[in-house]
C-alpha positions, 0 to 999 in steps of 0.5 A, spaced: 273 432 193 278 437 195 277 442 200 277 447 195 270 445 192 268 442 199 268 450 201 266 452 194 259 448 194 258 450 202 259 457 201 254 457 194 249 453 199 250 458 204 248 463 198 243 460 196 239 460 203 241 468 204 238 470 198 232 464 199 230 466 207 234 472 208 239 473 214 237 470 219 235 463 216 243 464 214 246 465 221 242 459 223 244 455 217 252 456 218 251 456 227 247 449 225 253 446 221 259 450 224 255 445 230 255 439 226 262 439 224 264 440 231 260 434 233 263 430 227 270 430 230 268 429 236 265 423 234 271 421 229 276 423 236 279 429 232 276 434 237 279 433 245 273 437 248 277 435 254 283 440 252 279 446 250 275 446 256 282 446 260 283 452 256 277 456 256 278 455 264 285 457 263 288 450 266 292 450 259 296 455 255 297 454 248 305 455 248 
């Protein structure tokens, strides 16, 4: 599956869920996966928590 119908499955579940549960039940939906794909990297080693910890604290610029 491409990025392009990964996104566009997701955004119609999205959908559905707005027009089902209303707005809130929308926001908790896309916060919870938002949550889940960060933890998702972080397990598969993509996300280096360490480096944006040190960015946040501003230990580290971008450039």
């Amino acid at each position: 599956m491409t990025p392009t119908v990964t996104g566009a499955l997701f955004a119609g579940a999205l959908a559905v869920c707005w027009i089902a549960f209303g707005f809130w039940a929308f926001v908790f939906v896309a916060v919870a996966v938002l949550v889940g794909a960060g933890i998702g990297r972080i397990v598969d080693g993509r996300l280096d928590v360490r480096a944006i910890a040190d960015a946040v604290r501003g230990r580290r610029s971008s450039s």
